[in-house]
DOKEKE-898691 format. One record per residue: residue number from 1; residue in one letter; x, y, z of N, C-alpha, C in turn. Coordinates in Angstrom, 2 decimals, m for minus. Atoms other than C-alpha are relative to their C-alpha. Layout:
N
NUM	a	X	Y	Z	X	Y	Z	X	Y	Z
...
This chain:
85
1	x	0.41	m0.72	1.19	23.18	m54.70	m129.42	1.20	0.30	m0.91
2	x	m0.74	0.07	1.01	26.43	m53.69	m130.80	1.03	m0.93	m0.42
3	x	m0.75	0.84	0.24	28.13	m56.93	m130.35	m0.97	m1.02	m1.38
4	x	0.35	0.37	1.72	25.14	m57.88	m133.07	0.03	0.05	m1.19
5	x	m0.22	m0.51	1.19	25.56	m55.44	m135.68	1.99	m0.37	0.01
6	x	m1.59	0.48	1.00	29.68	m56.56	m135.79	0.08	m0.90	m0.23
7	x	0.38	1.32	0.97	28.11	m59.85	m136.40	m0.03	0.06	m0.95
8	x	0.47	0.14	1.75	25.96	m59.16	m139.47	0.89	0.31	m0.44
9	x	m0.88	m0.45	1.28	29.03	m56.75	m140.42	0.63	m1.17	m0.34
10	x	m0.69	1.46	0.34	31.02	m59.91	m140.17	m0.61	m0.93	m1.16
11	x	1.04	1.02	0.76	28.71	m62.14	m141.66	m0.06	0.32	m1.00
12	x	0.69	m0.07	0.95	27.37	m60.14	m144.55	1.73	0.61	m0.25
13	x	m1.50	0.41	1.14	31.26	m59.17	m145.53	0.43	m1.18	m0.19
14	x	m0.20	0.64	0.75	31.96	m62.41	m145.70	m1.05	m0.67	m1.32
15	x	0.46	0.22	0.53	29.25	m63.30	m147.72	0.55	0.88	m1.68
16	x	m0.26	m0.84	1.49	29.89	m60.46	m150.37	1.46	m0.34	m0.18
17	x	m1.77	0.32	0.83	33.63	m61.39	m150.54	m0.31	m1.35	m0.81
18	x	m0.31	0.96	0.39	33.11	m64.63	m151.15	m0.94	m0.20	m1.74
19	x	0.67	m0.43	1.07	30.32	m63.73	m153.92	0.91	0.54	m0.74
20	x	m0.58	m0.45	1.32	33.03	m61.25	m155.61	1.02	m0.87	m0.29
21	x	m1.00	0.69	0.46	35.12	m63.93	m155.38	m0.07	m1.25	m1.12
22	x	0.51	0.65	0.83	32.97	m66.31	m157.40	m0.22	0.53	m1.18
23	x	0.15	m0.80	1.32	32.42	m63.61	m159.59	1.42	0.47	m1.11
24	x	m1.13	0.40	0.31	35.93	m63.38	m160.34	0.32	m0.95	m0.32
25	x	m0.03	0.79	0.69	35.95	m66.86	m161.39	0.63	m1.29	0.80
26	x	0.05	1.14	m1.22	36.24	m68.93	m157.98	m0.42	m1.10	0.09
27	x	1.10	0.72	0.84	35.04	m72.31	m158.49	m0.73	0.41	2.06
28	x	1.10	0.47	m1.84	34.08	m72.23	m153.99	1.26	0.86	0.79
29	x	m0.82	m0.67	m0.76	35.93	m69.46	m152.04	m0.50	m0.07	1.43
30	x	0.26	0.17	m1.19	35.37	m71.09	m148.77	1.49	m0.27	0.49
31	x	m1.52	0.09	m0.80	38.11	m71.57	m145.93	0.22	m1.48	m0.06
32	x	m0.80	1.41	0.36	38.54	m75.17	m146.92	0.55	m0.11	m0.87
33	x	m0.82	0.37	1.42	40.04	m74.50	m149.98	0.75	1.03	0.02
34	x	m0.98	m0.68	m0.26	43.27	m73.52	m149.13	0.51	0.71	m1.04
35	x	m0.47	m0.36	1.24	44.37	m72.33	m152.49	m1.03	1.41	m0.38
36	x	0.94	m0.87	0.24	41.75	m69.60	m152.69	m0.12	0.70	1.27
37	x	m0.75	m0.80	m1.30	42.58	m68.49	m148.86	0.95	0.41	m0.37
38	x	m0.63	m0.12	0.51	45.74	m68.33	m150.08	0.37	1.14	m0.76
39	x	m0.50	m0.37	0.76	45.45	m66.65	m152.94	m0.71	1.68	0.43
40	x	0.21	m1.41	m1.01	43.28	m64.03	m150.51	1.31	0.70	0.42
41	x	m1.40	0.06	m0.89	46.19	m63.88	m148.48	1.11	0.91	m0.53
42	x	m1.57	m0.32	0.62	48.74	m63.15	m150.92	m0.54	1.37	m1.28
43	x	0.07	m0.93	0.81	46.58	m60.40	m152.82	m0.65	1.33	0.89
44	x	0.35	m1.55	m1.14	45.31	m58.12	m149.41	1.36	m0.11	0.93
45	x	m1.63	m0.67	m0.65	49.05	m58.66	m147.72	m0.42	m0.51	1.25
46	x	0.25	1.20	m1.22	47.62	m60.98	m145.08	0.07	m1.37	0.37
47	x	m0.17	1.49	m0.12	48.38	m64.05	m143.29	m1.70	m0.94	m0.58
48	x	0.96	0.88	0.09	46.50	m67.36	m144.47	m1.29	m0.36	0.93
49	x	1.23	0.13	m1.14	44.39	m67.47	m141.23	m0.78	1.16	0.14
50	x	0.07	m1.00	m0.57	43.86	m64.07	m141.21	m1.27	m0.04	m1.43
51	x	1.11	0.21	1.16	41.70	m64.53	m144.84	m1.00	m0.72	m0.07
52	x	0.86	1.09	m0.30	40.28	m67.46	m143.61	m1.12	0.43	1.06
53	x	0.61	m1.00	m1.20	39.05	m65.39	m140.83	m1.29	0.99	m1.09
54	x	0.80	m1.08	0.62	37.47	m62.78	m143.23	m0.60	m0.91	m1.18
55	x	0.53	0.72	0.60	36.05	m65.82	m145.47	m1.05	m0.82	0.61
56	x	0.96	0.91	m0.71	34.13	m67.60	m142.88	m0.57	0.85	1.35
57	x	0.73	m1.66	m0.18	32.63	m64.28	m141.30	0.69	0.33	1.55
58	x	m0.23	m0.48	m1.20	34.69	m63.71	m138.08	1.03	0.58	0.17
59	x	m0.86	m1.15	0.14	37.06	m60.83	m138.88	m0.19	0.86	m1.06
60	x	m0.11	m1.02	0.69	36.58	m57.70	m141.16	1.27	0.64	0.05
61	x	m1.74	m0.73	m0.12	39.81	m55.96	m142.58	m0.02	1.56	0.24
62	x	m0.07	m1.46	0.46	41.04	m52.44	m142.19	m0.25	0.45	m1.25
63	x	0.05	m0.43	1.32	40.92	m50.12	m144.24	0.78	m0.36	m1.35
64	x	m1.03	0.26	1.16	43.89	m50.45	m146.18	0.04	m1.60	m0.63
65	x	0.62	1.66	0.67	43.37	m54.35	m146.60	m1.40	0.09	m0.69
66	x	1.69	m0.19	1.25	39.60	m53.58	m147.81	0.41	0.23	m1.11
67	x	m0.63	m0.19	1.75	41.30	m51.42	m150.20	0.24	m0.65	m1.11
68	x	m0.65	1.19	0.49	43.39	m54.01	m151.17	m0.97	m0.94	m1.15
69	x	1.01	0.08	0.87	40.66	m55.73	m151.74	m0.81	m0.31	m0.67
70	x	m0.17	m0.74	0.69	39.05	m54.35	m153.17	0.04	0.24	m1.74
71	x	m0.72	m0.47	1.14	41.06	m53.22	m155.90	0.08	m1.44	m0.77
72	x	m0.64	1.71	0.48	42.08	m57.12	m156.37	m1.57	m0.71	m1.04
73	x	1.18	0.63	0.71	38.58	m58.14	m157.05	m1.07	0.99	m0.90
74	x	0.24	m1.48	0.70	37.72	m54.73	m158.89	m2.09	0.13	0.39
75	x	1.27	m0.47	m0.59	34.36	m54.11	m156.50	m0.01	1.10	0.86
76	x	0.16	m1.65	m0.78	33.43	m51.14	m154.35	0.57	m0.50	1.37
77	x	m0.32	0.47	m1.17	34.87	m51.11	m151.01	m1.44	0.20	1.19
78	x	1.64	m0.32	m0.87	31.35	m49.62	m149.48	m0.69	m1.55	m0.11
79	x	1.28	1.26	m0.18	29.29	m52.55	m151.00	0.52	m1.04	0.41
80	x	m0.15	1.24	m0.44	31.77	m55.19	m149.81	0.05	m0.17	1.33
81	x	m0.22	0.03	m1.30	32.00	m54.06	m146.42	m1.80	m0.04	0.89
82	x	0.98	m0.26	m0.33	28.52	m52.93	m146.08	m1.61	m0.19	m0.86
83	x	0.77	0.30	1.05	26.44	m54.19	m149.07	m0.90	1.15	m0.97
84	x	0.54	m1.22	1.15	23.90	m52.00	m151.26	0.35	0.56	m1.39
85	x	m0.82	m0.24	1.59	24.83	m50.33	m154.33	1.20	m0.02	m0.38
């Protein structure tokens, strides 16, 4: 049971990142396109695998990396972690 819900969390943050990341002007913020891992990477203060990880749904960041962000992609940290308003 709760190794499901840190699925969906997984899952449905990456989904909404990769959404604010299109919305930001991404042409495909998937983990094959290194240049957009990358440029994850180098704007939450995390290694390249470590974005790739939180792009293809099998790691969520701390706090202070959410922040990050976040801030980077100017969305809520609630709705990207946890969706809703």
């Amino acid at each position: 049971m709760i190794n499901e819900k840190k699925e969906r969390l997984k899952e449905g943050f990456s989904k909404r990142l990769q959404q604010a990341m299109l919305d930001k002007g991404f042409e495909s913020p998937k983990t094959n396109n290194k240049a957009n891992t990358q440029t994850l990477a180098d704007a939450s203060g995390v290694s390249r695998q470590m974005a790739a990880r939180y792009l293809n749904g099998t790691a969520v960041p701390d706090s202070k990396v959410l922040h990050s962000i976040s801030e980077w992609l100017t969305c809520d940290p609630w709705w990207l972690l946890y969706g809703g308003k």
